[in-house]
C-alpha positions in Angstrom: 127.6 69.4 114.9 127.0 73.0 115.7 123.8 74.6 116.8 121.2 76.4 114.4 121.6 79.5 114.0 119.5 82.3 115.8 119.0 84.7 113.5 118.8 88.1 115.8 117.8 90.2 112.1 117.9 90.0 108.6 119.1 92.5 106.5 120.5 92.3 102.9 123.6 94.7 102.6 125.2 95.5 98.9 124.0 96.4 95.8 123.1 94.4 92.4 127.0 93.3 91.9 129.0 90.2 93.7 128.9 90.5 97.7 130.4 88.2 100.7 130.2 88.7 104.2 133.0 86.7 105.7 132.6 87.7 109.5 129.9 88.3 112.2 130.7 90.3 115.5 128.6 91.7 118.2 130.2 94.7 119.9 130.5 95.1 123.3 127.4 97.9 122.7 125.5 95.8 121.6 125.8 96.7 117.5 127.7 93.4 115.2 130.4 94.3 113.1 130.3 92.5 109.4 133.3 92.1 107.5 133.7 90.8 103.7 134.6 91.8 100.1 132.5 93.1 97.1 132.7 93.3 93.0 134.9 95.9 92.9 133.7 99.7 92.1 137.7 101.1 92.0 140.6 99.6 91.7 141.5 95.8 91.2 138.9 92.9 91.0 137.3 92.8 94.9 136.8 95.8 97.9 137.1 95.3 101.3 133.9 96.1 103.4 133.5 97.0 106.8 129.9 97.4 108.1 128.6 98.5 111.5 125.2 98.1 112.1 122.6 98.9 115.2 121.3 95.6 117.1 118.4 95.8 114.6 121.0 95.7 111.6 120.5 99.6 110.4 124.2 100.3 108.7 125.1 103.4 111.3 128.4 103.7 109.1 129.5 104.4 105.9 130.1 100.6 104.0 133.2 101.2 101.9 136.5 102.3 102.6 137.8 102.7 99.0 137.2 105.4 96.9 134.6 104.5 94.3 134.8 105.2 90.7 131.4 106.0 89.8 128.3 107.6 90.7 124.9 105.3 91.7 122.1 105.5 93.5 120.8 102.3 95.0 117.9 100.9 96.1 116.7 101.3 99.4 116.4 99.1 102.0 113.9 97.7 103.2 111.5 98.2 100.1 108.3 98.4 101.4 109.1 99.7 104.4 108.2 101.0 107.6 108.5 103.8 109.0 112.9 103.7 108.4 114.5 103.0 105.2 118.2 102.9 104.4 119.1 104.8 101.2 123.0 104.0 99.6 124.6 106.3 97.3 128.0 106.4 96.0 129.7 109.9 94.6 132.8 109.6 92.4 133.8 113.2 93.1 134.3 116.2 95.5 130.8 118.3 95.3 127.7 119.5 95.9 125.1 116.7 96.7 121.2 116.9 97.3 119.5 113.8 98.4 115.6 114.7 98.4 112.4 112.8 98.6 109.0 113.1 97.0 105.6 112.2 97.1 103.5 111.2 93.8 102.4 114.9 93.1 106.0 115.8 92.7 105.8 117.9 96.0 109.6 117.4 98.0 108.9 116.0 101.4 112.1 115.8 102.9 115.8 116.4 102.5 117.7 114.5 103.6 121.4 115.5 102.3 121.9 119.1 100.6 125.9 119.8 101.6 129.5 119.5 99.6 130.4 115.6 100.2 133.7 114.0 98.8 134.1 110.3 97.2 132.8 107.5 98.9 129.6 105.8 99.8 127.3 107.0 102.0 123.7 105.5 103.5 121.3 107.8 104.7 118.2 106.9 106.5 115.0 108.3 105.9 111.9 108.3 109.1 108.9 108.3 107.1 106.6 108.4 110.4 105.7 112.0 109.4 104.2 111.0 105.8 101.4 108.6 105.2 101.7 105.0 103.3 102.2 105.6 99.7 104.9 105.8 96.6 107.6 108.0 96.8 110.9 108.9 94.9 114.0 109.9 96.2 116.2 111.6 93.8 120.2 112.4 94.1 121.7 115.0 92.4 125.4 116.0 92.3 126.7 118.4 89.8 125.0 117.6 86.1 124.4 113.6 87.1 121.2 112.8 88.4 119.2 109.7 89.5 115.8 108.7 90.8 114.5 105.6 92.2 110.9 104.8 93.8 110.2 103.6 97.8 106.7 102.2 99.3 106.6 103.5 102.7 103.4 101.0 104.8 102.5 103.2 107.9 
């Protein structure tokens, strides 16, 4: 019989497709290592996944190493949150990205990617300590494609 588990944090990783995580390491730093497959986004039926998180499980690495084959904004995580949230995106194509956050009057509060990124997944974490509690949007733009998606930051 093995002993519970002590669970040091949760976190749910992945999008809204099929994800297993397979393996569990802490790091000699401190940070775990988490190691499993996902519904695939390019080529054949799974992807491999390779996550590095903090000791508080914030991703500190991109989470895919193949090239994905489509463009997608996910939610963030957590959702309400405070004052940190994790934002996910995927880009399918070499270009011009803008990752930018507003508040309910449509007013931009932060950016927090505006540079030339190539394929692959990237999670970006957003301090909302300088804003108050409320709704806000985060919105991803790269070349004509566009998305938007709504946070609850609880200071």
């Amino acid at each position: 019989m093995y002993p519970p588990a002590q669970s040091t944090f949760e976190r749910t990783f992945g999008g809204s497709g099929s994800d297993w995580g397979f393996f569990v390491q802490q790091t000699s730093d401190g940070e775990y290592v988490i190691a499993g497959v996902r519904g695939s986004s390019g080529a054949g039926l799974y992807d491999v996944c390779l996550i590095k998180t903090n000791a508080n499980g914030v991703v500190s690495v991109p989470t895919e190493v193949s090239t994905p084959g489509s463009f997608a904004l996910e939610n963030n995580y957590p959702n309400p949150f405070n004052p940190i949230s994790n934002i996910q995106f995927r880009i399918a194509q070499w270009g011009m990205v803008e990752l930018a956050v507003f508040d309910m009057l449509g007013r931009q509060v932060a950016t927090l990617v505006n540079e030339p990124k190539s394929p692959g997944v990237y999670i970006v974490q957003w301090d909302a300590s300088g804003v108050g509690s409320g709704v806000y949007f985060y919105r991803l733009r790269t070349g004509s494609v566009m998305q938007t998606r709504k946070m609850v930051a609880l200071q």
